[in-house]
N, C-alpha and C positions, 0 to 999 in steps of 0.2 A: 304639879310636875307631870308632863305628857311622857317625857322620856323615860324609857326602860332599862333603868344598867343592869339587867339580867341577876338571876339569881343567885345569894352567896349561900355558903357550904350551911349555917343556922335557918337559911327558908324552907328546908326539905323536911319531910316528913317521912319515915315507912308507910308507906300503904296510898301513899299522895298521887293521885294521877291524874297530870298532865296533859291537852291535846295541844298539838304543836302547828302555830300556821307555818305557813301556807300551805295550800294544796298545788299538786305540779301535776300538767299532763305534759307527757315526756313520747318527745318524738326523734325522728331519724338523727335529729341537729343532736342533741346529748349521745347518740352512737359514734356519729363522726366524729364530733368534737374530744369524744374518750377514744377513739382511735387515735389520733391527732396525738393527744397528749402521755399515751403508752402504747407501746410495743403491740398491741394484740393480735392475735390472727385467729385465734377461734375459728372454727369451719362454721360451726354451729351462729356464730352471733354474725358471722359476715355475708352469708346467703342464706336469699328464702329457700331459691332449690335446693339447697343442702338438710336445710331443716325439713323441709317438704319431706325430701326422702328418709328422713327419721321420724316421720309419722307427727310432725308441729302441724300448724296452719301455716305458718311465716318463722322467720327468722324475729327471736326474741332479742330484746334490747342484755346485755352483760348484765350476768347477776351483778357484777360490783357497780352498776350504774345505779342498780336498784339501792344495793346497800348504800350509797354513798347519798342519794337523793334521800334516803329514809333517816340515815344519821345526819344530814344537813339539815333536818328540819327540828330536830331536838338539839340543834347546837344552841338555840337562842335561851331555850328555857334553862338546857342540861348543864352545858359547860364551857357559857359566855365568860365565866371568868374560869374559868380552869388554868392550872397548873399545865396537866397533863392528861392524856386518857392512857389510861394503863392497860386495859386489858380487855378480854372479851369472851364470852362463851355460851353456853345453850343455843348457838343460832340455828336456825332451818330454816330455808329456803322450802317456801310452800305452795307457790304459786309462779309459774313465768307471767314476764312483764313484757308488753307488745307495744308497740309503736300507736299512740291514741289514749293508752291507758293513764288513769291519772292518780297520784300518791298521795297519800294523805298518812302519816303515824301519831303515836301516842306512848306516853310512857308512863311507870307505873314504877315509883323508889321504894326497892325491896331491902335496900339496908344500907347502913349510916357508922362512921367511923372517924373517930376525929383524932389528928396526926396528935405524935406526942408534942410537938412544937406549937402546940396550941393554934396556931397561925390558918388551917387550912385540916379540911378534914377528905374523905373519901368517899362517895357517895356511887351506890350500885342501883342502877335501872335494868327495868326490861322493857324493850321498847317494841312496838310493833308497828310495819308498815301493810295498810289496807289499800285496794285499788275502788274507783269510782262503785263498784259494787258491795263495797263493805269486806271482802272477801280478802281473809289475810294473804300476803304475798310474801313477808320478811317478819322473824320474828330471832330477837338478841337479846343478852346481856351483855350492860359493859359498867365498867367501874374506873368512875373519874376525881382526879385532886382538883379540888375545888376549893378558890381560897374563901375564907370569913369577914364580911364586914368588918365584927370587931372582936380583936383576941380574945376580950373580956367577956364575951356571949358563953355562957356556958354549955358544956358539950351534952349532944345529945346521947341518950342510951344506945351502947354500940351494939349493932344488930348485923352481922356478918354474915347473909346468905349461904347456904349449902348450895354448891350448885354443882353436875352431873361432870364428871372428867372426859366425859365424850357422849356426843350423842350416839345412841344403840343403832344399828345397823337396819333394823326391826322401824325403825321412827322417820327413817329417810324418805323423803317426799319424791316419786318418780313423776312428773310431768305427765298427763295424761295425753295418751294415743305415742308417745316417746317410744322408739324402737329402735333396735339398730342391727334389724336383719342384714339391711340391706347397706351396711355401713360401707361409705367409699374411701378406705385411708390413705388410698395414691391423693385426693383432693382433698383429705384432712391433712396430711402433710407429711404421717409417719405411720409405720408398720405400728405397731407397738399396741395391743391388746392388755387385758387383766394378766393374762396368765401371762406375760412377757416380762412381769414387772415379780421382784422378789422380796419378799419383808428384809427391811436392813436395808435394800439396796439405797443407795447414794448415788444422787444426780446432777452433776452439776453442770449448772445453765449457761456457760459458756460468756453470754453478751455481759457487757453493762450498760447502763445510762447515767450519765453525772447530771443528775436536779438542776435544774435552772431557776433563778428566783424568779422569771417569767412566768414561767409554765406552773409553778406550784400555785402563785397568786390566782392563777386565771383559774385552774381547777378549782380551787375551793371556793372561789363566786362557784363555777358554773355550779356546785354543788350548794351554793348558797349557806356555805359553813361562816358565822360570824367570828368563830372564836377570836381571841383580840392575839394569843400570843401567832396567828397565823399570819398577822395585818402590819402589827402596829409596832415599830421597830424601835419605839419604847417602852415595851410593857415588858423586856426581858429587861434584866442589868447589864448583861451582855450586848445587848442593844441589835440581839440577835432573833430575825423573824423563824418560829418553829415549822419546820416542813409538817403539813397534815399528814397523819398515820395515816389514812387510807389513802394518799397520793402513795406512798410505800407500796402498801398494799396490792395497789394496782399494777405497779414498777413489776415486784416481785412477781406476779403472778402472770405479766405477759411475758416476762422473759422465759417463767418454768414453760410454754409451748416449745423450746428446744428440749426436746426430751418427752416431755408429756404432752404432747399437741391431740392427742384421742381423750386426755382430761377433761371430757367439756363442760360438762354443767357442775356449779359448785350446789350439792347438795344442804351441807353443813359445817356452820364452822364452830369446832370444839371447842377451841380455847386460843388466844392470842396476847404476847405481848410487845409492844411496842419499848425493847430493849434499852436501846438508848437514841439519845434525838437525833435526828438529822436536819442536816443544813444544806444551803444551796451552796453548790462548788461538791459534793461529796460525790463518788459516783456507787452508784449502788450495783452491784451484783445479786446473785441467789441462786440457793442450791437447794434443792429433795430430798427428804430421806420419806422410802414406804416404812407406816407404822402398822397398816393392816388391809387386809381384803375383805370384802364380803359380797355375799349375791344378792340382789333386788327380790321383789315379786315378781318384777317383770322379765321373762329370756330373754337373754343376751344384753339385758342391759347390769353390769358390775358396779360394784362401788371400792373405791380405793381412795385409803386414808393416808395423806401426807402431812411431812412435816414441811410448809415453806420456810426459807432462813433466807433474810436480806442482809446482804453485810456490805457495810462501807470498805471493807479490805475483802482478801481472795483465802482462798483454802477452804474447807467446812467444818472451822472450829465455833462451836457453840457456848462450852461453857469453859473457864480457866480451872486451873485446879482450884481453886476456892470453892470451887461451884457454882459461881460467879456467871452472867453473862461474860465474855469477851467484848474487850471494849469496840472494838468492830462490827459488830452486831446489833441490825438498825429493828431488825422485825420477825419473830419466834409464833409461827402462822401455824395450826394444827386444824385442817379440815376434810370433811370429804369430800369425791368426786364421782360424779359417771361417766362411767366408759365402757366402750364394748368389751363383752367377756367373752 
């Protein structure tokens, strides 16, 4: 048998590591084409002059282009048959990614946990994306349901990683020659500085977009994500295809430029979960809340930690009194950002 039906929740191991084909060089066509498909305006990822004048060589391709090429290529190994991807955390951003450069990741199962349902267990990696240089550029945790060949496979020792509730401020990776002396916010799009911005404050993003089952399909080719619940509009009982997390992802985070458009590079992302599913026809909004400030090594360049919140309905409720997500609630996004201080 030549064919691969992808890994079930009994093939993993702790300590098992992964190299994930293919490798991708990623050019201007992946920026437009993520343009295309969300909201973005970034100053930083949409001109080279603009980068120029903050000390880049060029104008880098979206961190989440990067992320999204790096988790598409561990979909085959990681979680061709998944359930779901639940969650995410320890990420950094390490390296910008340029127009020529080429992706290659690899991943590394830190711990294993089988549902009480016998049926499907949970399985936690760290994954890491290198450029043609060997030279890390993305490095995550995420933790995905992954169903079991066979119920009767006996479960494996559960091993439940400790992992960090945010990355330290101290750990943030500043892009080298990155400045923003000479930062131009009339052509970033908004006044709005570090010190502009207040812990607690609540921002909400005004726009939405209602998902199309176009555009979600087409994204996760261009991202070359195989998972089957994203395809195959029988592999739910519902008979319903899953929107890919990071299409949200990306939803959310071009619409927070109303409000935060001097947010420009995403440093790290703390922790993440993908609340509850979305589907095509839903229209997604998002709102901000600052969870914290800090200063770089670098002057004048800040860091500022938010909360992104995607929600199928309006208002900025997060959780119910249960403590519950709200069932409105597509994406619960904790990372950080630089921006002029």
């Amino acid at each position: 048998m030549k064919t691969n039906p992808g890994r079930f929740f009994e093939d993993y191991s702790v300590g098992q590591v992964i190299r994930h084909a293919v490798p991708r060089t990623l050019s201007g066509g992946e920026r437009a084409l993520y343009h295309a498909l969300y909201p973005a305006r970034g100053a930083l990822y949409s001109s080279d002059d603009f980068a120029r004048a903050c000390g880049l060589p060029q104008s880098p391709l979206d961190d989440l282009i990067v992320f999204h090429t790096v988790f598409g290529k561990s979909v085959p190994d990681i979680s061709l048959n998944a359930v779901a991807n639940l969650g995410y955390a320890e990420g950094r951003f390490l390296k910008p990614v340029y127009p020529g450069d080429t992706l290659c990741s690899s991943s590394e199962v830190i711990g294993l946990k089988q549902n009480s349902n016998g049926k499907s267990g949970v399985v936690y990696v760290r994954t890491t994306g290198t450029n043609q240089r060997g030279e890390p550029v993305l490095e995550y945790v995420r933790w995905v349901m992954v169903r079991k060949r066979d119920p009767d496979a006996p479960a494996p020792e559960t091993s439940v990683p400790e992992l960090a509730e945010a990355v330290a401020p101290g750990d943030l990776i500043v892009p080298e020659g990155l400045r923003f002396d000479e930062y131009d916010t009339e052509l970033a799009g908004e006044p709005y500085r570090l010190g502009d911005y207040a812990l607690g404050e609540v921002i909400e993003h005004v726009d939405g977009v209602t998902v199309e089952e176009a555009e979600h399909m087409l994204a996760t080719r261009l991202w070359q994500n195989t998972a089957k619940v994203h395809f195959d509009a029988t592999h739910r009982e519902d008979g319903k295809r899953l929107i890919y997390g990071g299409h949200v992802i990306s939803l959310a985070r071009a619409l927070s430029f109303n409000g935060l458009a001097n947010a420009q590079m995403i440093a790290a992302i703390n922790g993440g979960a993908h609340a509850n599913p979305c589907f095509s026809g839903m229209t997604v909004r998002a709102w901000s809340e600052v969870l914290d400030k800090a200063e770089t090594a670098v002057p004048g360049v800040g860091a500022i930690r938010l909360r992104l919140v995607a929600s199928a309905g309006r208002g900025t409720e997060l959780r119910g009194a249960d403590g519950k997500y709200a069932p409105d609630v597509l994406l619960d996004l904790d990372y950080w950002a630089l921006i002029p201080a």
